[in-house]
N, C-alpha and C positions, 0 to 999 in steps of 0.2 A: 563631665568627668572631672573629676578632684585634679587639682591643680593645673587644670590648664589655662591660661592665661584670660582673663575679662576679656569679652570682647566687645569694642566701642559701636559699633556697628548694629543695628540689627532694622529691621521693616515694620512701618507703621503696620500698614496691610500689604495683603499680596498683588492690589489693582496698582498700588503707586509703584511706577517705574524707580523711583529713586530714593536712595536707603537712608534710615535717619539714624544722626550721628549722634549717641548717645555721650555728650560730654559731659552730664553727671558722673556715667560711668568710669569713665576715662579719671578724674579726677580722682574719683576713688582708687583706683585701680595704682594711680598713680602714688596715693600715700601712701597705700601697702609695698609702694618699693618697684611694681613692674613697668619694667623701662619699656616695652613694647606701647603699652598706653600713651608715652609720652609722646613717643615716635607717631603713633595715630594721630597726637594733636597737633602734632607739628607739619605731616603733612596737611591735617584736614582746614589749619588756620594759618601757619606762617606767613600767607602770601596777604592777608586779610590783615594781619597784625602788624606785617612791612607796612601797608599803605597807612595805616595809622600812625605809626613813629615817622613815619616820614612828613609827615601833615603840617605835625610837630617841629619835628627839629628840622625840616628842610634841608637836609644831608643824608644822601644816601650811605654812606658810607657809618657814619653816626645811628641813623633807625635800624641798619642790618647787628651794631651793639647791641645796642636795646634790645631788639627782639632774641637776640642771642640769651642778655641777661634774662628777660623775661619770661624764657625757657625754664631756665636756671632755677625764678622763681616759683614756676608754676610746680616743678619739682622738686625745691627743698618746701614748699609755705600748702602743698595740695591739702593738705588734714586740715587747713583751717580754711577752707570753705563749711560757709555755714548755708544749706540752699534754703532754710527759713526766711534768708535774707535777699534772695534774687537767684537768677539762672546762674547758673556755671559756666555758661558762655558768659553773659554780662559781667560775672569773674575776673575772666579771661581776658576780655577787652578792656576792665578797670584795672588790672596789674598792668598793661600795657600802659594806660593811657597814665597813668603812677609816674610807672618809671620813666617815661618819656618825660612827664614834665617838670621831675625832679632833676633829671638830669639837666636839661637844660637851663635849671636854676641853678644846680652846684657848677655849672661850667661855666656860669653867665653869659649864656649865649641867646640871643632875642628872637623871639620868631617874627619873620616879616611883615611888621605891620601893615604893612601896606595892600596887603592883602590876606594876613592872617595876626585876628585879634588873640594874644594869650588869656585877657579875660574870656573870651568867648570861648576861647580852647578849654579853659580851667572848669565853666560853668557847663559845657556838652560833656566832661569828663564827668562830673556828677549823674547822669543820665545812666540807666539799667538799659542792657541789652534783654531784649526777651523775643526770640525766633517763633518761640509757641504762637504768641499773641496775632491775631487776627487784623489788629488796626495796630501798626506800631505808632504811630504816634501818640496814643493813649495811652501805653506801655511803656512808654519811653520817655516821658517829657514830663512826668510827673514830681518835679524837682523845684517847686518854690518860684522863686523870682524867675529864671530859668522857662518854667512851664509858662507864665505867660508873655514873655519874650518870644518864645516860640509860638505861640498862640497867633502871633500878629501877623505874624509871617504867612504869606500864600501858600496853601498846603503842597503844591509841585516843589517850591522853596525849602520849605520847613523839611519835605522829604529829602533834598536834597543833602543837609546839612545834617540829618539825621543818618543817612548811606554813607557819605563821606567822611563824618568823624566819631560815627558809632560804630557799624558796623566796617567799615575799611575798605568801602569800594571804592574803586579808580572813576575819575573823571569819566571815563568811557563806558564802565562799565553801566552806570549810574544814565546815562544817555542810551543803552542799549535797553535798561530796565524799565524806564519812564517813557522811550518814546521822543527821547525832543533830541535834536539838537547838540553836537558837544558845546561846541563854542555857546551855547544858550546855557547850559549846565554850568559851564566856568563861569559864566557871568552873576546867574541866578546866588553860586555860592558867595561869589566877590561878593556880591551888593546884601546877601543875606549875613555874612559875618558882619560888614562893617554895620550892618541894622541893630545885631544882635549887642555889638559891643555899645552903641548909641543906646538902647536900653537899657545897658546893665549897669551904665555909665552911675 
């Protein structure tokens, strides 16, 4: 029916239990002006988009900005997604991963080395998100210097690093998904950042 609103939602087939979220759509949907879209992406990503600013800036209070602005951007800058160029999710999670670490540059504010490299943050920020893709690390990692840093990495590792500051999932969730251990997961990422940065070095 003529003008009713895009809807971001729809079913690969009818055997899969669980509905796939059409964020190409949504972004269109979004330049043409309909704030409902936006609203779909916000519930279907904020919580995804928190844990990445937060990675970042190590301030809760700071990543719930961010992701505020990042809203902001995704609905004044939606018409210049170009998907010749990557998903729309991967989009999505590079405006974040943007503004997250401009901020932290215009504020001069340091993320904790000690357990969180900015090179490393800077170079995983280069990295395309793609849900379609089968093996994400082969989707993913395809980024120069970057891709083979990650290469060396143990692929439980490399996955690790890939969930946590590609994709936006929590320490836990990341241990729910893989299988192992939290406190094995916090470690894997500790020692895989500081590898990463020792590479990029």
């Amino acid at each position: 029916m003529a003008g009713v609103l895009t809807t971001c939602w729809r079913l690969k087939t009818l055997s899969l239990p669980e509905p796939y979220f059409d964020y190409e759509a949504c972004l269109i949907a979004c330049a043409r002006g309909e704030r409902q879209a936006l609203r779909d992406l916000y519930q279907q990503e904020s919580a995804r988009l928190l844990g990445v600013a937060k990675r970042i800036a190590r301030d809760n209070a700071l990543a719930e900005d961010i992701v505020h602005d990042v809203f902001i951007r995704i609905w004044t800058r939606a018409a210049s997604f170009d998907p010749t160029r990557g998903s729309a999710r991967g989009w999505i999670f590079s405006v974040t991963r943007h503004l997250a670490l401009n901020f932290m540059r215009d504020n001069a504010r340091e993320v904790q080395v000690s357990e969180h490299s900015e090179m490393a943050l800077q170079a995983l920020a280069s990295i395309e998100t793609s849900v379609e893709s089968a093996d994400p690390f082969d989707s993913r990692a395809r980024s120069g210097r970057i891709y083979l840093c990650l290469e060396q990495l143990e692929p439980a590792r490399r996955n690790c690093i890939l969930h946590a500051y590609v994709d936006g999932y929590s320490h836990s969730e990341i241990s729910q998904k893989l299988g192992a251990p939290l406190g094995t997961v916090k470690a894997w990422i500790k020692r895989s950042l500081v590898a990463l940065r020792e590479c990029m070095g």
